[in-house]
MARBA-787060 format. One record per atom (N, C-alpha, C): x, y, z; residue in one letter. Coordinates in steps of 0.05 Angstrom, whole numbers, padded with zeros to 5 digits, always signed. Layout:
N
XYZA ...
***
This chain:
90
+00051-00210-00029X +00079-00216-00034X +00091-00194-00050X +00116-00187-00041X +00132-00161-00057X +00145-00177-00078X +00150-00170-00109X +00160-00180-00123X +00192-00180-00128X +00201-00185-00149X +00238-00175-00145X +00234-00146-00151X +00255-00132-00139X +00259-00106-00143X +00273-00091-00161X +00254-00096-00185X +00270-00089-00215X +00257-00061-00223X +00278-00053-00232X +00267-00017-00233X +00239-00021-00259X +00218-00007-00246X +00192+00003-00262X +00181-00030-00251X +00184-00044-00241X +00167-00066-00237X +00143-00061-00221X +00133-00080-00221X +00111-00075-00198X +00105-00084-00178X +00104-00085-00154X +00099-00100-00127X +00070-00093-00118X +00064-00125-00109X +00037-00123-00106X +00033-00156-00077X +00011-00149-00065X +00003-00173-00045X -00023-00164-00026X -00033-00184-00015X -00046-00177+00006X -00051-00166+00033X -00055-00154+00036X -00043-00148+00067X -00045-00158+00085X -00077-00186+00089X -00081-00206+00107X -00056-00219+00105X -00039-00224+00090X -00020-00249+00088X +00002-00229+00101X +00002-00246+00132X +00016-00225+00152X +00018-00200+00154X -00005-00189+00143X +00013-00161+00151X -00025-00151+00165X -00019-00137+00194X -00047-00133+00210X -00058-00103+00194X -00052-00093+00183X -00069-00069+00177X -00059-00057+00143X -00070-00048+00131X -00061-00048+00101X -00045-00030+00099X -00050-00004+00128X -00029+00009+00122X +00007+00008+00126X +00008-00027+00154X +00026-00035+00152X +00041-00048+00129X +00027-00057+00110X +00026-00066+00081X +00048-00045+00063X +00021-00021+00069X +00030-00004+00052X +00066-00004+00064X +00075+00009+00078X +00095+00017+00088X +00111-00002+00089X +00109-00035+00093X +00132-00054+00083X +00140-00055+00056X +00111-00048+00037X +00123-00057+00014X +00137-00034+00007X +00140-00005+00011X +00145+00010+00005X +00177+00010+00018X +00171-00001+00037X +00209-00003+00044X +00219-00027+00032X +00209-00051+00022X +00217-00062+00005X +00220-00057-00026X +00216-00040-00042X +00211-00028-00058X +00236-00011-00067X +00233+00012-00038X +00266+00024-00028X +00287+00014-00020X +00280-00017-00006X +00311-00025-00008X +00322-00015+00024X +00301-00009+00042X +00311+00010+00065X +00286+00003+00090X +00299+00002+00110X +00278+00004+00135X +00250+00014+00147X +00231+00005+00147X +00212+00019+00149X +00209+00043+00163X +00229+00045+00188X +00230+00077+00194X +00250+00095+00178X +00262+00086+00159X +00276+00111+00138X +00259+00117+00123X +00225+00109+00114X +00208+00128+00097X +00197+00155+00116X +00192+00177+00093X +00170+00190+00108X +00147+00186+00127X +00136+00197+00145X +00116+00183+00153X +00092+00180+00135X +00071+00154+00134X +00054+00148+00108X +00039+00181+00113X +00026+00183+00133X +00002+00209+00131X +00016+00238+00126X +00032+00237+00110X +00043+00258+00100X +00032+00259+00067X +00026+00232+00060X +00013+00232+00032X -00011+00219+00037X -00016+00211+00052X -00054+00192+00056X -00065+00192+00093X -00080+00191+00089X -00093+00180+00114X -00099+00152+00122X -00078+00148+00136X -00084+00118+00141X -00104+00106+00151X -00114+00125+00167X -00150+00111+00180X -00165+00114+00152X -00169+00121+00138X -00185+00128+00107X -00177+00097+00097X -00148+00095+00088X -00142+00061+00084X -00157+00048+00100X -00158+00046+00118X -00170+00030+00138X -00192+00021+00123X -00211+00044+00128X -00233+00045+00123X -00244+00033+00098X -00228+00041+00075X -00232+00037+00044X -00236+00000+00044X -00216-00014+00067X -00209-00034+00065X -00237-00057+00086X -00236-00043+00095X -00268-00048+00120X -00283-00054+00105X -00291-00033+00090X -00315-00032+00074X -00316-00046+00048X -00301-00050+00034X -00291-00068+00017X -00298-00061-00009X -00298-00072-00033X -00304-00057-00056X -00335-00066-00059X -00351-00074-00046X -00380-00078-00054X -00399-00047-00046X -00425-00056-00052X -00441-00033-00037X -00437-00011-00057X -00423-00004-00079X -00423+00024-00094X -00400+00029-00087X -00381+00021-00058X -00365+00045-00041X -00336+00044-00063X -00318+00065-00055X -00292+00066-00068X -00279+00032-00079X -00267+00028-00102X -00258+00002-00107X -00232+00005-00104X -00212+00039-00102X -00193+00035-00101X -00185+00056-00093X -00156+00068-00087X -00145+00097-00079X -00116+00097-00084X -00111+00110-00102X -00089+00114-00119X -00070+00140-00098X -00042+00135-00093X -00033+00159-00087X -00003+00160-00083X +00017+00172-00083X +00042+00170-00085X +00054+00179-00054X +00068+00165-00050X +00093+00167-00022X +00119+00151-00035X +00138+00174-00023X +00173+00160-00022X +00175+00147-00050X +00171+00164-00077X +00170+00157-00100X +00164+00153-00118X +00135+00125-00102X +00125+00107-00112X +00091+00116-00114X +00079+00102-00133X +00051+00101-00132X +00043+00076-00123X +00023+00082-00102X +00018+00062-00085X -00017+00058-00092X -00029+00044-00100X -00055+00039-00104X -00065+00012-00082X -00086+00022-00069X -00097+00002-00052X -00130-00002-00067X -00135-00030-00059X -00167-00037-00070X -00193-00045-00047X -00204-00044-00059X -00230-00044-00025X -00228-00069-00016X -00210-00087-00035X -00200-00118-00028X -00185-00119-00011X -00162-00099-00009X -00137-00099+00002X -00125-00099-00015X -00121-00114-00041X -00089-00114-00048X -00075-00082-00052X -00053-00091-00044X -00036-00064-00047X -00012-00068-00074X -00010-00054-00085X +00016-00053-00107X +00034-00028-00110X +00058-00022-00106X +00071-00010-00105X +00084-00005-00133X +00094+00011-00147X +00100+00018-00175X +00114+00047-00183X +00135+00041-00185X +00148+00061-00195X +00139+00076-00216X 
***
């Protein structure tokens, strides 16, 4: 769930809860965030690799593997977890 869009707040949710891939996640919350359509951001793989999300998210935070991946697009710092949740943050 994206939260209200109060400057420096933070937005955060799941990506199972509708949304099919985290990197579609990423990119709604990030146009909700902006206030703007998901095709007026940059494209995401200009700052990440979205098959890498994928993956981070596959694999999940158990096993030793990554628990999380911190990185900025269209602003914002976007942190994903090997859970999925995604949070968006100015």
């Amino acid at each position: 769930m994206v939260r209200d869009q109060q400057p420096d707040s933070e937005r955060s949710g799941e990506p199972s809860a509708g949304f099919d891939t985290v990197s579609v996640a990423v990119v709604e919350r990030l146009a909700a965030a902006n206030g703007c359509d998901t095709d007026a951001l940059p494209p995401l793989f200009r700052s990440v690799d979205p098959d890498a999300l994928e993956r981070l998210v596959a694999g999940g935070s158990g096993d030793g593997g990554l628990s999380l991946v911190s990185f900025s697009h269209a602003g914002y710092e976007v942190t994903v977890t090997g859970d999925g949740d995604v949070t968006v943050s100015e």
